[in-house]
VEXLO-528056 format. One record per residue: residue number from 1; x, y, z of N, C-alpha, C in turn. Coordinates in nm, 4 decimals, decimal comma. Example, Ala and Ser with C-alpha at 12.3 -4.5 7.8 and 13.67 -1.06 7.14 Angstrom:
BEGIN
{1; {1,3190; -0,5690; 0,7800}; {1,2300; -0,4500; 0,7800}; {1,3200; -0,3300; 0,7800}},
{2; {1,2850; -0,2250; 0,7080}; {1,3670; -0,1060; 0,7140}; {1,2900; 0,0030; 0,7870}},
//
This chain:
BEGIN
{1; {9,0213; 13,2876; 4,7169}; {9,1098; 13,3311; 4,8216}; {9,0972; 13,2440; 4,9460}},
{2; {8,9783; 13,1685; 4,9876}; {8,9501; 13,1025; 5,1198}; {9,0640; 12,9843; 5,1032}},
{3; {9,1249; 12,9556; 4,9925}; {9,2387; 12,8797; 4,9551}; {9,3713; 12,8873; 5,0325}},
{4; {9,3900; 13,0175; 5,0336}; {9,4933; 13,0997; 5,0359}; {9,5868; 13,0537; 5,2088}},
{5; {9,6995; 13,0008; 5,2203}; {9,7100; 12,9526; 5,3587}; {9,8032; 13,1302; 5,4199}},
{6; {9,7977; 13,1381; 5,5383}; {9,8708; 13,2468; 5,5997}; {10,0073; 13,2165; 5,6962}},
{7; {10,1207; 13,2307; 5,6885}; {10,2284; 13,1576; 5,7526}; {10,2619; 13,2833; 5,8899}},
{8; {10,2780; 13,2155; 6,0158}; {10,2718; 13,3787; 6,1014}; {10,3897; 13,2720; 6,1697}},
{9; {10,5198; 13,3366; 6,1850}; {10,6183; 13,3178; 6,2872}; {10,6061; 13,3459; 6,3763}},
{10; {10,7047; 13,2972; 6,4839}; {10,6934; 13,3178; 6,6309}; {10,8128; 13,2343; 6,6770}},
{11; {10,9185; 13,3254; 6,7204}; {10,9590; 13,2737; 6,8163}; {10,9566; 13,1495; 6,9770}},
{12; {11,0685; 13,0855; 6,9612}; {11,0099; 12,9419; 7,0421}; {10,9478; 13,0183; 7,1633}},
{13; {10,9552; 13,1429; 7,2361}; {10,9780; 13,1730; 7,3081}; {10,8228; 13,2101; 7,3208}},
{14; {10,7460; 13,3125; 7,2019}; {10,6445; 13,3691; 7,1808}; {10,5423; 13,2438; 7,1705}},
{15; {10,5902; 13,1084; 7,1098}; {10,4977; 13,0209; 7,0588}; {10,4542; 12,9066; 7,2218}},
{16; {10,5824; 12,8899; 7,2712}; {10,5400; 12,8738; 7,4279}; {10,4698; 12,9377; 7,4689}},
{17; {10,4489; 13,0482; 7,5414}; {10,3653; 13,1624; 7,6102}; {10,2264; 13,1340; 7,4945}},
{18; {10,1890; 13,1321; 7,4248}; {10,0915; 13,1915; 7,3293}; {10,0316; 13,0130; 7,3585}},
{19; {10,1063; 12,9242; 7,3326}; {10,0713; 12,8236; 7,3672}; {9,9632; 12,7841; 7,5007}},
{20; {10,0461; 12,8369; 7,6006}; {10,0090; 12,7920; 7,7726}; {9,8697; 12,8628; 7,7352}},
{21; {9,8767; 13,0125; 7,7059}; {9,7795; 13,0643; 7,7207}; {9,6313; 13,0283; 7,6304}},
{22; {9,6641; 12,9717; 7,4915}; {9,5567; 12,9086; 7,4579}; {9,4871; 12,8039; 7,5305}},
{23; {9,5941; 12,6805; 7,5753}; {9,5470; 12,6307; 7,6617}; {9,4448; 12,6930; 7,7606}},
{24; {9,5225; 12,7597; 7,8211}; {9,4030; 12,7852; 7,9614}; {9,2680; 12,8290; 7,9313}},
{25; {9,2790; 12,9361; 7,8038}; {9,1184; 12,9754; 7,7755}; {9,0733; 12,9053; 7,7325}},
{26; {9,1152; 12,7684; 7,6594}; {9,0247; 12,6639; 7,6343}; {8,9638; 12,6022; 7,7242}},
{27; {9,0068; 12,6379; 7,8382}; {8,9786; 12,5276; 7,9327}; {8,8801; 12,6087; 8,0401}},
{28; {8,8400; 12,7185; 7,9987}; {8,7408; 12,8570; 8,0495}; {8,6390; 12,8550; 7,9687}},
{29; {8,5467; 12,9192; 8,0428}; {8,4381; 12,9516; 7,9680}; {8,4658; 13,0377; 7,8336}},
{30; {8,4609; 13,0138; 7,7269}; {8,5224; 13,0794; 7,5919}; {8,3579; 13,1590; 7,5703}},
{31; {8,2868; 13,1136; 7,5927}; {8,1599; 13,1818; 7,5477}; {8,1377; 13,3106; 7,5532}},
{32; {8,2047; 13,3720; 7,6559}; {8,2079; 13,5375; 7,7470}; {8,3224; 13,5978; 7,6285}},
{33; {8,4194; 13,4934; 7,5564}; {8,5243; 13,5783; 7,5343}; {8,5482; 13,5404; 7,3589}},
{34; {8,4493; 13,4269; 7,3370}; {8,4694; 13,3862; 7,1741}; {8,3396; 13,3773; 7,1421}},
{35; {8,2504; 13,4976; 7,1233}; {8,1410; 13,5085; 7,0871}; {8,1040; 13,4752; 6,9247}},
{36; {8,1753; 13,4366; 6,8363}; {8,1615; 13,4116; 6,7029}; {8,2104; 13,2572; 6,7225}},
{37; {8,0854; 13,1646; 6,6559}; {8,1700; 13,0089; 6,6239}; {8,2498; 12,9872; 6,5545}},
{38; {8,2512; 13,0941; 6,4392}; {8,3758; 13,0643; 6,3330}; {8,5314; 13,0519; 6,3870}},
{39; {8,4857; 13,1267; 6,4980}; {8,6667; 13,1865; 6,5377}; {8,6838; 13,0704; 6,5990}},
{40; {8,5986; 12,9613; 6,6385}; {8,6602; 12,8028; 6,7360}; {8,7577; 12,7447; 6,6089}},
{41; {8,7430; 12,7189; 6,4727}; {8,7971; 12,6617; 6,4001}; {8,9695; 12,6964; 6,3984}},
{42; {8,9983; 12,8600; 6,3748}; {9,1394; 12,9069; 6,3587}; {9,2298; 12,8225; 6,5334}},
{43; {9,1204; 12,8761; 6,6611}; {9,1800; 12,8903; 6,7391}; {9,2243; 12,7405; 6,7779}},
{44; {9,1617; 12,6258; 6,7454}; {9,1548; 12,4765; 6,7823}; {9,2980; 12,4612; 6,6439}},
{45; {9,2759; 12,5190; 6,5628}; {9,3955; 12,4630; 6,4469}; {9,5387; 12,5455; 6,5254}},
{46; {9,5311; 12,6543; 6,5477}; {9,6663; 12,7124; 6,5876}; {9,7088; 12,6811; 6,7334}},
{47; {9,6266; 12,6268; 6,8233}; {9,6816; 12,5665; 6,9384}; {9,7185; 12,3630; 6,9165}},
{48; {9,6583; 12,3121; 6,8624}; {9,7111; 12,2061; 6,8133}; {9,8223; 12,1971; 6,7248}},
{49; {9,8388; 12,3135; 6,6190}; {9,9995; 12,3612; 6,5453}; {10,1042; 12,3802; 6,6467}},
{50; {10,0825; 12,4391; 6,7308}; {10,1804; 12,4943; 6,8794}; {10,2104; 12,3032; 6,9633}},
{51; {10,0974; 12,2716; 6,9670}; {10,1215; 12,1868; 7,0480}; {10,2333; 12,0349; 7,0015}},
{52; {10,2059; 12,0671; 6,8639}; {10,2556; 11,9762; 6,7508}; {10,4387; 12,0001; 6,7597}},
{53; {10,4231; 12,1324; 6,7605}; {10,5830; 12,2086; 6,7149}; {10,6601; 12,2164; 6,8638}},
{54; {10,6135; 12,1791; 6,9375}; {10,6462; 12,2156; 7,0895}; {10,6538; 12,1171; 7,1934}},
{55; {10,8017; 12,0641; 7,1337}; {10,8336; 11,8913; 7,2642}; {10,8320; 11,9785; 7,3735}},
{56; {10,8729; 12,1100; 7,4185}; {10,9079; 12,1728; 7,5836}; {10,7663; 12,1742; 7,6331}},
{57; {10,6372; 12,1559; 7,5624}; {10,5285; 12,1485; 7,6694}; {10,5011; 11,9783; 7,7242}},
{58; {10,5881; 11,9249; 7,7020}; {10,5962; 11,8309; 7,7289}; {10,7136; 11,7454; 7,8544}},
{59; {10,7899; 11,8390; 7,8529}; {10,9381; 11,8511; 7,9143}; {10,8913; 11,8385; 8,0742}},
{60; {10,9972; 11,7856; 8,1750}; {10,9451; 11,7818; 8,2863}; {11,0024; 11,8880; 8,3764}},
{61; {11,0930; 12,0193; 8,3062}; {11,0860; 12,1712; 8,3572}; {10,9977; 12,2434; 8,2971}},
{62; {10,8597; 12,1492; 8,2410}; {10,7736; 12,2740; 8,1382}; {10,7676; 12,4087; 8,2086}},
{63; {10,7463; 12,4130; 8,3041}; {10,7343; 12,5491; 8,4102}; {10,8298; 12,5989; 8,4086}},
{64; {10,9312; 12,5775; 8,3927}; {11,0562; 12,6782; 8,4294}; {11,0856; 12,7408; 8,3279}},
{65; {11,0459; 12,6255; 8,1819}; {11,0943; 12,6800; 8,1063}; {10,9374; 12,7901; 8,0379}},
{66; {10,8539; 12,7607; 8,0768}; {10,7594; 12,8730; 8,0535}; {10,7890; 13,0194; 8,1333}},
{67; {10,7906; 13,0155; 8,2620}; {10,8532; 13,0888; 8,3309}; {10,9541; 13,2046; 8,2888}},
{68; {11,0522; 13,1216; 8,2443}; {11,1621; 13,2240; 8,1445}; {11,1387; 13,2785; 8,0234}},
{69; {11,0481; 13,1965; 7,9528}; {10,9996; 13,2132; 7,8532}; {10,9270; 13,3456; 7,8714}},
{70; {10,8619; 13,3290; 7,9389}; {10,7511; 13,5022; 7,9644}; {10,8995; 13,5886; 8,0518}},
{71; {11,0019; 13,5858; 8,1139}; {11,0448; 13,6905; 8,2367}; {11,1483; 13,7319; 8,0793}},
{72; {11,1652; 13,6783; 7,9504}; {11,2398; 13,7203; 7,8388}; {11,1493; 13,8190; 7,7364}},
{73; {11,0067; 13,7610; 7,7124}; {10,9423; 13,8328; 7,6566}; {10,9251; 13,9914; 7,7295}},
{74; {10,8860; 13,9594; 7,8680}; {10,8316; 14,1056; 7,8961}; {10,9624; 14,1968; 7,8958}},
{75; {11,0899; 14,1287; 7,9617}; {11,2257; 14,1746; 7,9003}; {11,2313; 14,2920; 7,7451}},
{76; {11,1993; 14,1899; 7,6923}; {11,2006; 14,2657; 7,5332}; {11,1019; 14,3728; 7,4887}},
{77; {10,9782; 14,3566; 7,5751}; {10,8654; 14,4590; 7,5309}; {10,9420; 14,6143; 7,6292}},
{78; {11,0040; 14,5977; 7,7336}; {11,0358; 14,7228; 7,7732}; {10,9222; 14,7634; 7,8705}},
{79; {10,8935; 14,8691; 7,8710}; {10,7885; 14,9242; 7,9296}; {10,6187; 14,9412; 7,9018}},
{80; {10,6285; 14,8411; 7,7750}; {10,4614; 14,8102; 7,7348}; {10,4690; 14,7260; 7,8344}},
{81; {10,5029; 14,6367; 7,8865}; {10,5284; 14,5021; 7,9964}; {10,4626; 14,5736; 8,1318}},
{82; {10,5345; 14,6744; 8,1820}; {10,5086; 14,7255; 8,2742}; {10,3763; 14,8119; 8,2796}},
{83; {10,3302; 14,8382; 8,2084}; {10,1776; 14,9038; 8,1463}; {10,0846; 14,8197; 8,1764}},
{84; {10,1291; 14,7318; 8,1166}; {10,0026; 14,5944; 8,1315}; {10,0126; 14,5011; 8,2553}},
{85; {10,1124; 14,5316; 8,3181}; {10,1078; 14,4669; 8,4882}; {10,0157; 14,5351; 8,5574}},
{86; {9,9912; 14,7010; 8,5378}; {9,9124; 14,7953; 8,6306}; {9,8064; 14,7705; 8,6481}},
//
C-alpha cells in the first residue's frame, strides 16, 4: 500500500491560499507546530506541487490576486469564516 499515490483537488483558488500559507510556516519555527519528522516529507512534496502548478505566485499582482483569492473563499464558507475571525 506505501505504493499507493493519493490525488486531492483543489481549486485554483484553495491551492493559492493553501499555498501562501505553507509558505509562511515554512519559514517559522515548524518545530512548535510539526512535531513528527515524517510529516516534513508530505509537507515539502505538496508545497513544491502547489508551487509547480501555480504561475500566479509568481505574477506581479500576486497579492491581489491572493487577496481575492481568500475574500472568495471565506465568501463561500459562510459563517464558519466568521467563527474563525473571533
Amino acid at each position: 500500500m506505501h505504493d499507493t499515490e493519493i490525488t486531492i483537488k483543489l481549486t485554483s483558488d484553495e491551492a493559492l491560499v493553501l499555498s501562501d500559507w505553507l509558505a509562511r510556516v515554512q519559514m517559522t519555527d515548524l518545530s512548535r507546530l510539526v512535531d513528527d519528522p515524517a510529516a516534513w516529507a508530505p509537507i515539502h512534496r505538496l508545497a513544491g506541487t502547489l508551487d509547480k502548478a501555480l504561475p500566479a505566485i509568481f505574477a506581479a499582482d500576486y497579492a491581489e490576486r491572493l487577496d481575492a483569492a481568500r475574500r472568495r473563499l471565506k465568501e463561500s464558507m459562510g459563517s464558519f469564516a466568521e467563527e474563525q475571525d473571533d
